[in-house]
C-alpha positions in Angstrom: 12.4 -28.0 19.4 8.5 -28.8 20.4 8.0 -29.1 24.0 6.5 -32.6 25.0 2.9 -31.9 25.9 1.4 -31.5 29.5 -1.1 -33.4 31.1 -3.7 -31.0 30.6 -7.3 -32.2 31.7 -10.7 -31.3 31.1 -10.7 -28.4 33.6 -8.6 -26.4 31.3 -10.7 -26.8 28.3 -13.5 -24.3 27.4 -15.7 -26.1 24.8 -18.3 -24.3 22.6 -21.2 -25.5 19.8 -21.8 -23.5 16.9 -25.3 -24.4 16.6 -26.1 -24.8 12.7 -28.1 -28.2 12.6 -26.7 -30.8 11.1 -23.6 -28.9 10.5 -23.3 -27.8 13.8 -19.6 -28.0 15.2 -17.5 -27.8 18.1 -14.8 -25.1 19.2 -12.2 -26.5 22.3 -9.9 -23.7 23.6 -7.5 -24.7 25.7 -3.6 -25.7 26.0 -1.9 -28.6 24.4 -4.3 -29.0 21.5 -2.3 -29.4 18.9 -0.8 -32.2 20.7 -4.3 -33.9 20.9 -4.7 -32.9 17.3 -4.5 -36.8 16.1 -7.0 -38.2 18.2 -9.5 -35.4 17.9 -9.6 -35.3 14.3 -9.8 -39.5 14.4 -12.7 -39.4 16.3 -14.5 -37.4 13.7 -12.2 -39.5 10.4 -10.9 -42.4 11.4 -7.9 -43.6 8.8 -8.2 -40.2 6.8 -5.5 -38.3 4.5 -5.1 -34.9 6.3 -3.8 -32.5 4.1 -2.1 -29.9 6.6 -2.3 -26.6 5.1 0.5 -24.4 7.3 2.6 -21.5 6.3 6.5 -21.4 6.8 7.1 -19.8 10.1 4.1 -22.1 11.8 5.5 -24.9 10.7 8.9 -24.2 12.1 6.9 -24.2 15.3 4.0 -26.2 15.3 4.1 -28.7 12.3 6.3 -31.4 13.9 3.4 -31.5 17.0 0.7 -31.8 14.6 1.9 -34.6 12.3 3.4 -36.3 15.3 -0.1 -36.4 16.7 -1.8 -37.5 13.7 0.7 -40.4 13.0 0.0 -41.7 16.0 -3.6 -41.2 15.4 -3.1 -43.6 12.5 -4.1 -40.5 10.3 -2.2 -40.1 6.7 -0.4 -36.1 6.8 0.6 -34.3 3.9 1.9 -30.5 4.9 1.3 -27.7 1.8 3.4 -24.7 2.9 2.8 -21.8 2.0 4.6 -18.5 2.4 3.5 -16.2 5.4 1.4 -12.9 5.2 -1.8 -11.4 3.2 -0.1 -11.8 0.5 -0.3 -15.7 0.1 -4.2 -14.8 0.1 -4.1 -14.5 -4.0 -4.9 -16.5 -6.8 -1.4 -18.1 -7.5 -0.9 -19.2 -4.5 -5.1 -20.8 -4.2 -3.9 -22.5 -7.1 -0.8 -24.2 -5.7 -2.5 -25.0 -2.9 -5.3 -27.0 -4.3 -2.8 -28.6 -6.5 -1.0 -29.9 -4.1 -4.0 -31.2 -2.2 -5.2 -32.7 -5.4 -1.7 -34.5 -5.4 -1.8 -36.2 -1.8 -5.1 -37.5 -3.4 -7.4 -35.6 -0.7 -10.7 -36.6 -1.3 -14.1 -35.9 0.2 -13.4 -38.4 2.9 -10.5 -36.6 3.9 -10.0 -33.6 5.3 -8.0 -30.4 5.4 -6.0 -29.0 8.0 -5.7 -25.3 8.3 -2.7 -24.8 10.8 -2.1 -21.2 11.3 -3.5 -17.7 11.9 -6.1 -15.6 9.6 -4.6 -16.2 6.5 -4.0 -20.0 6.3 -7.4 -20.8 7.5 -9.4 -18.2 4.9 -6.9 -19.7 1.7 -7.0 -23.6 3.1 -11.1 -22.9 4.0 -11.6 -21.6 0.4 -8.8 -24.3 -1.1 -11.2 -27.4 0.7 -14.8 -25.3 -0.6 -13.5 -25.8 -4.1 -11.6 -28.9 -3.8 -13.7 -32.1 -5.6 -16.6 -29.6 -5.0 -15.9 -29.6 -1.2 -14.6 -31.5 1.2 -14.3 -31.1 5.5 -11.9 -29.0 7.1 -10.5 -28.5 10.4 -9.2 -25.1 12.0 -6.6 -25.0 14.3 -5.4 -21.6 14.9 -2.4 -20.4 16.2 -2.7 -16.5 16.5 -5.1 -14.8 18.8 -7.0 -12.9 15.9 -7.5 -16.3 14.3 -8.9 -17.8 17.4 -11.8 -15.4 18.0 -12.4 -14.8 14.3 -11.5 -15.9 11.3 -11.4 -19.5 12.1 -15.3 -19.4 13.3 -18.5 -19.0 11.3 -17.0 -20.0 8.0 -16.4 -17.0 6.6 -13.0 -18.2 4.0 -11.9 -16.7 0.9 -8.7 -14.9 -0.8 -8.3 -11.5 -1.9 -7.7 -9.8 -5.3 -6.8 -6.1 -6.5 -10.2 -4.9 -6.3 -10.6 -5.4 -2.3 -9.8 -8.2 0.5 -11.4 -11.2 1.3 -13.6 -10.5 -2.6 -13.5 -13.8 -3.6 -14.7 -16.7 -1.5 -17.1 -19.2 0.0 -18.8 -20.0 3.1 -17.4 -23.4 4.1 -17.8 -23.9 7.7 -15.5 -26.1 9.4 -16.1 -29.3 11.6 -14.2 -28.8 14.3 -12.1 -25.8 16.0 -9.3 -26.4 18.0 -8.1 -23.1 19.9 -4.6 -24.2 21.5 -4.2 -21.0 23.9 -0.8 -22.4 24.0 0.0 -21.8 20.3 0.0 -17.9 21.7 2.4 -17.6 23.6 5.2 -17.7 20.8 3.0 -15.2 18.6 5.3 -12.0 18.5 3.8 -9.1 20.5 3.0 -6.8 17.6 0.5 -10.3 16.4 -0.8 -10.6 19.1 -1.7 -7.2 19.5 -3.5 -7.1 16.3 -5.4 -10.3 17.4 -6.6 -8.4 20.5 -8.5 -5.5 18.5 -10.6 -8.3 17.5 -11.1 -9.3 20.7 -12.2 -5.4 22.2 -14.6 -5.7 19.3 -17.1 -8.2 20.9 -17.3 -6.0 23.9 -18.0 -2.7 21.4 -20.6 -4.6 19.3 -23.1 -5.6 22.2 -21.0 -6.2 25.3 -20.3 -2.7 27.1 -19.4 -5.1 30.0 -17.2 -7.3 28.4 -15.4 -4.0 27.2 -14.8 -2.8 30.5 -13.6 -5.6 31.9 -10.9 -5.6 28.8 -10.0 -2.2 29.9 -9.5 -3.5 33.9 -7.6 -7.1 32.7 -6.3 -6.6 28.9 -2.8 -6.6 30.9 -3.6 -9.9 32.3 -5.1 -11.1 28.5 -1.6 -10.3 27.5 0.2 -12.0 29.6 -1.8 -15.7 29.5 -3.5 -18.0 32.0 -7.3 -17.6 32.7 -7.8 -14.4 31.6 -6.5 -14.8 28.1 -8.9 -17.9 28.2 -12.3 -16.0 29.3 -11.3 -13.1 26.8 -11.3 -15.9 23.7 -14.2 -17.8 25.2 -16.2 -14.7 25.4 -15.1 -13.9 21.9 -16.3 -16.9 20.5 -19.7 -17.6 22.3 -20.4 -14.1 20.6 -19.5 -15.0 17.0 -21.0 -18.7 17.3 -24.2 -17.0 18.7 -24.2 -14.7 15.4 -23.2 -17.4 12.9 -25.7 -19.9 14.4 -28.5 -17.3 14.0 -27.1 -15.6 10.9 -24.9 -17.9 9.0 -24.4 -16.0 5.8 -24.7 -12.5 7.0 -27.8 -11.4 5.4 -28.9 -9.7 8.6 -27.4 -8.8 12.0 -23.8 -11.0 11.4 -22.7 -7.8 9.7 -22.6 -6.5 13.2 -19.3 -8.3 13.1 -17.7 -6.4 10.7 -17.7 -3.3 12.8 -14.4 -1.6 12.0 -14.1 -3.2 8.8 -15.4 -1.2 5.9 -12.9 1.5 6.8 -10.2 -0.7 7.8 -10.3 -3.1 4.8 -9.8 0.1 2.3 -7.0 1.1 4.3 -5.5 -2.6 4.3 -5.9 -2.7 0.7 -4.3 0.6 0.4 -1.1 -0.4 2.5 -0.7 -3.6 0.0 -2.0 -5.9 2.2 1.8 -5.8 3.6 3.2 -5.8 6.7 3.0 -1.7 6.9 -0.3 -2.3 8.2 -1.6 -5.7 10.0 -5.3 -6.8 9.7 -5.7 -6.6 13.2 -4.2 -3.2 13.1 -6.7 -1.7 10.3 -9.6 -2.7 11.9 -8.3 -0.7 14.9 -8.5 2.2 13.0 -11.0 1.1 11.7 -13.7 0.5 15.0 -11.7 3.9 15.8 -13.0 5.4 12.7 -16.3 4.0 13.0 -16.5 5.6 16.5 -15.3 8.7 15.3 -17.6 8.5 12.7 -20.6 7.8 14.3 -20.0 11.0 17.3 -19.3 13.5 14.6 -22.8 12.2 13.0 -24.7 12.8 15.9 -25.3 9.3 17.0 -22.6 8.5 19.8 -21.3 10.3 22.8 -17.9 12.4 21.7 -16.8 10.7 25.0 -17.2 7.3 24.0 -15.3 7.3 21.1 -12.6 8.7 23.2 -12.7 5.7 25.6 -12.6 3.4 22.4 -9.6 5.3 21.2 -8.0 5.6 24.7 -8.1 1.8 24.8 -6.9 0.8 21.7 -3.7 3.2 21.8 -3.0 2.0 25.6 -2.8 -1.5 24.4 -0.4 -0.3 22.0 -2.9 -0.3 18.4 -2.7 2.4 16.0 -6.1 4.8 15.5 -5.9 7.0 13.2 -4.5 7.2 9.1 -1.5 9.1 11.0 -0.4 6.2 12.6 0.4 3.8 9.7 3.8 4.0 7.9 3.9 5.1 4.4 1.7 6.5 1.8 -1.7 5.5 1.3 -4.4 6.5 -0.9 -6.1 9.8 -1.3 -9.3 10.5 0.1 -11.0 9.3 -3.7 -8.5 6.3 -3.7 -10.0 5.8 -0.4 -13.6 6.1 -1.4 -12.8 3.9 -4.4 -11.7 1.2 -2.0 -14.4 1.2 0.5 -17.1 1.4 -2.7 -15.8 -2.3 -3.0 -17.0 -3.4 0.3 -18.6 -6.6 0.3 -21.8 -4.8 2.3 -22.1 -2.6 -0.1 -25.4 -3.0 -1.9 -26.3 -1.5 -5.5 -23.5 1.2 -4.8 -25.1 2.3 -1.1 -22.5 2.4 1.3 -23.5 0.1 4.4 -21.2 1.2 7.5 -21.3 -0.5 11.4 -21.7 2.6 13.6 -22.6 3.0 17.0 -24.5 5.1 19.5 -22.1 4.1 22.1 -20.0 1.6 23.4 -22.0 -1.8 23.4 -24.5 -0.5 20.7 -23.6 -0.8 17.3 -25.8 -1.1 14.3 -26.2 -1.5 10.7 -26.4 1.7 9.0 -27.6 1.3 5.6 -27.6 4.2 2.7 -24.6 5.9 4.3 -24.1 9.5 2.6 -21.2 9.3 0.6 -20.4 12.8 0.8 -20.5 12.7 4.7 -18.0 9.9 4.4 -15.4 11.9 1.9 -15.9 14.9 4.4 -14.8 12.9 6.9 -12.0 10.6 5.5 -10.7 14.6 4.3 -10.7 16.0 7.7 -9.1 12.9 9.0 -6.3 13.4 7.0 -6.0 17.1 7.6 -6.0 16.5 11.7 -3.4 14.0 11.2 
């Protein structure tokens, strides 16, 4: 049963602007969102049909707050739920989802709700980008990788059998709502994945932000004002990107740092629950570190501290560590030639020359990479 919502002020609100002009938007973090839900989106479409895109086990949690709050907003809700996990992020399920928006008669004066974590917002982003040639979404995320990511920058979009996230649009939302609350029933293996995202700010350009992870990630875990200031942080550094670099044709692809690798081993794992996307960029950033020092460009001991890090929080770091059989090292290659950097077949890779300094490295040596991704597999 939903707990009846404190009486949470503005003091416990962090509120951010994604500065894009006329498009610009708003992110609130904060507890008891969802509960405020109704008369936020109001504000911005009074009388509106709010088709709530949610997956099963969110709505079992979360659903009966937000239509609750949008009722009594004098808001029209319609839920579309989906199933949970990457693998609603397809074509079949797109299609039932805009079907069933086109149904409860959404129409450009509406708006879409995406209620949920990664996936939900990148299929209902992508479902309201094609819908009557786009209409206005909301994102209200509900897992920590969601928060600081995906639901920021508009960056949505599905997957196919070629690669993840391969077919898309950027649609940026009008408003975020971060309900720090929403958190604390993620389980701990989610919330761990979300958290990789998180140490990636702070190994992008933040080398302080990363060590003050490494001195308070316990208190991050456990809630309160550090979990706040870790998402905050987070998402001043991707609204500061998007606003300067909205469709990644320059230094936003600073944000996929961990990525390239970790996508090809996502997409080798199935996009199941063998390997969480949180997880694979783990590896990933790992990888990239590793990488980079065995390239000459990074200290050997800072790609230890990244690794050290990420396994004491409990994230895997190397191929070893995920369950099951993956590709070979040309299955691999295959995968990451798919990349969505990659330009004219040359392979674009984040590195680093240390913590707090990555960069784009563009015309990556393919070879060096197989070499690599070989005598990862051989160490184990």
């Amino acid at each position: 049963m939903n707990k009846p919502a404190a009486p949470f002020t503005a003091a416990d609100r962090t509120q951010l602007r994604v500065g894009l002009g006329d498009r610009s938007y708003d992110i609130v973090i904060g507890p008891g969102l969802l509960a405020e839900a109704g008369t936020r989106i109001a504000a911005l479409r009074p009388g509106a049909r709010i088709g709530i895109v949610t997956d099963r086990n969110v709505a079992d949690r979360h659903l009966g707050t937000v239509e609750a709050a949008l009722l009594a907003a004098g808001l029209t809700p319609t839920p579309v739920i989906v199933e949970p996990g990457e693998k609603s992020k397809c074509f079949a399920v797109f299609e039932q989802v805009v079907d069933a928006l086109l149904a409860a008669r959404i129409e450009r004066g509406d708006l879409v709700l995406a209620l949920g974590g990664g996936v939900v917002g990148d299929l209902a982003g992508f479902a309201a980008a094609a819908l009557r040639r786009g209409v206005d979404f909301v994102q209200a995320p509900t897992s920590l990788l969601a928060q600081v990511d995906s639901s920021v920058g508009g960056k949505t979009g599905i997957n196919s059998r070629h690669g993840k996230n391969l077919v898309g649009a950027f649609h940026q939302p009008i408003l975020v709502l971060a309900d720090t609350g929403a958190l604390d029933t993620l389980p701990l293996r989610e919330f761990r994945s979300g958290y990789a995202e998180v140490a990636k700010y702070g190994l992008i350009d933040n080398a302080a932000f990363f060590g003050w992870l490494e001195r308070k990630w316990q208190a991050v875990f456990g809630g309160g004002a550090e979990r706040i200031e870790a998402i905050a942080t987070s998402c001043a550094s991707k609204a500061a990107v998007v606003s300067r670099d909205e469709k990644e044709t320059g230094d936003r692809a600073l944000l996929n740092l961990g990525h390239t690798f970790g996508h090809a081993l996502e997409a080798g794992a199935g996009f199941s629950q063998r390997l969480l996307h949180g997880e694979a960029v783990a590896v990933g950033m790992a990888q990239a570190f590793r990488f980079s020092a065995a390239q000459g460009l990074c200290p050997a001991a800072d790609a230890q501290r990244v690794e050290v890090h990420l396994r004491t929080v409990g994230l895997p770091t190397r191929v070893a560590d995920i369950p099951g059989d993956l590709p070979d090292t040309d299955g691999l290659m295959n995968l990451i030639g798919q990349d969505k950097k990659v330009s004219r077949g040359a392979l674009t890779f984040i590195l680093a020359r240390g913590i707090g300094q990555s960069f784009i490295a563009r015309d990556v040596d393919p070879a060096q990479v197989r070499a690599f991704l070989e005598g990862e597999r051989q160490a184990g």
